[in-house]
C-alpha positions as CSV (number, residue, x, y, z in Angstrom):
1,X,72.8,110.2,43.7
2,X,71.9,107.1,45.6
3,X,74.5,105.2,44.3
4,X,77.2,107.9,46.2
5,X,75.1,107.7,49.4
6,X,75.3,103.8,49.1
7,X,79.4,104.5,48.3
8,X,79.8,107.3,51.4
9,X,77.6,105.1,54.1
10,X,79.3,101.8,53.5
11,X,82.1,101.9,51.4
12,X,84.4,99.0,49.7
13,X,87.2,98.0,47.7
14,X,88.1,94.7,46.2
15,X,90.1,93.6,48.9
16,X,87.4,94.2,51.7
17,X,84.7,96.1,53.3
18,X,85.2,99.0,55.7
19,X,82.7,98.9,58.9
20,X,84.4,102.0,60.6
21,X,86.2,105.0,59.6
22,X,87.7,105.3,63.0
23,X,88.0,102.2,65.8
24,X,88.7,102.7,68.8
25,X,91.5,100.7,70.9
26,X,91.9,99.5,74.6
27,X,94.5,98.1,76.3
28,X,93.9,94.9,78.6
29,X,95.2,96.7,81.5
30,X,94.7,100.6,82.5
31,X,97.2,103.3,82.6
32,X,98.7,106.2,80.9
33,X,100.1,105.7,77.5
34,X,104.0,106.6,77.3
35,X,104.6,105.9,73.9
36,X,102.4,105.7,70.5
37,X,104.1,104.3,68.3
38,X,102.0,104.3,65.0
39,X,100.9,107.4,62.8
40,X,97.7,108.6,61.6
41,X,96.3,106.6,58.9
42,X,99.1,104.0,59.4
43,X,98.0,100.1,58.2
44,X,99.0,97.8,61.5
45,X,98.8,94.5,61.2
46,X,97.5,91.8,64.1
47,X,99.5,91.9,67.3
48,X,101.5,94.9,66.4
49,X,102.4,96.8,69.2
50,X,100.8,100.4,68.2
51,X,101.5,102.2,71.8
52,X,103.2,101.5,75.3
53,X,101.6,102.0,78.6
54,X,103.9,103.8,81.7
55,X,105.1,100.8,83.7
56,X,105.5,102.6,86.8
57,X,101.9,101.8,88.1
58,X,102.8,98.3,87.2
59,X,106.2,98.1,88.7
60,X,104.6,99.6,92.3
61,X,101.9,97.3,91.6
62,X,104.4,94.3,91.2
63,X,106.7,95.2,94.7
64,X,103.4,94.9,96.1
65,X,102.3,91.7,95.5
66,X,106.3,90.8,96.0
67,X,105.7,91.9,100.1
68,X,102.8,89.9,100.5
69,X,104.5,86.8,99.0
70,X,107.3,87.4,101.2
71,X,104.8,87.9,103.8
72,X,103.2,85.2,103.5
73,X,106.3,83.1,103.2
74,X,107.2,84.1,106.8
75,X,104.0,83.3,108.2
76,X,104.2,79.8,106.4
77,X,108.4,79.3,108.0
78,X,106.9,80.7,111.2
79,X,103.9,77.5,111.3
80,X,106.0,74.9,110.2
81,X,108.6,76.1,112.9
82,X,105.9,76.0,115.4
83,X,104.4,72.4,114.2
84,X,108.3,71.4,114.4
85,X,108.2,72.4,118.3
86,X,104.8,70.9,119.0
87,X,105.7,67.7,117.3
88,X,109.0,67.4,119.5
89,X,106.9,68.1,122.3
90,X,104.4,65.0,121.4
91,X,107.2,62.9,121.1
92,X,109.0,63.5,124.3
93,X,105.5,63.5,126.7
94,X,105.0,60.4,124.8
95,X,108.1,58.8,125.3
96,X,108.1,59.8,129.3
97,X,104.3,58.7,129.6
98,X,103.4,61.5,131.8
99,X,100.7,62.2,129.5
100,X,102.0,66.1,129.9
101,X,104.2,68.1,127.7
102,X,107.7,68.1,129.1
103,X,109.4,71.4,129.0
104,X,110.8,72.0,125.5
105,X,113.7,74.8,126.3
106,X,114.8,76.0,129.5
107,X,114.9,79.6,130.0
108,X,118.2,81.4,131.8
């Protein structure tokens, strides 16, 4: 009788040992699974794709990050405009040694 404990608690075959009956999965990112793709008691095999998480989450999640690029890339135009200006303005009080910025546009 011990010997079918031993063969029920921790059982074997020649081509390995079994540590789990079931094993539990996670994906490396969270949201709902779409698809699964494997069957009960199926062998997989390393870095097959056994289900598919709903890329909507992902997809919001992507325009989102998009905006504040874009964002961010207009704030970036908007200071290199500005240091354009500035530096035109350096250059012309310099050039008329006034010591004070001259007028950089003229308003109508």
């Amino acid at each position: 009788m011990a010997a079918l404990d031993h063969y029920l608690e921790a059982p074997w075959t020649r081509d390995g040992r079994l540590r789990a009956d079931v094993v539990q999965v996670a994906a490396d990112v969270s949201g709902s699974v779409s698809d699964v793709l494997v069957h009960d008691n199926q062998a997989v095999k390393k870095d097959e794709v056994m289900f598919r998480i709903d890329p909507a989450r992902f997809q919001i999640a992507l325009r989102d990050a998009q905006a504040n690029v874009d964002g961010k890339l207009g704030t970036t135009q908007e200071a290199e405009r500005e240091a354009r200006v500035m530096s035109r303005a350096l250059r012309v009080a310099s050039r008329t040694g006034s010591g004070r910025a001259a007028p950089i546009c003229s308003r109508t």
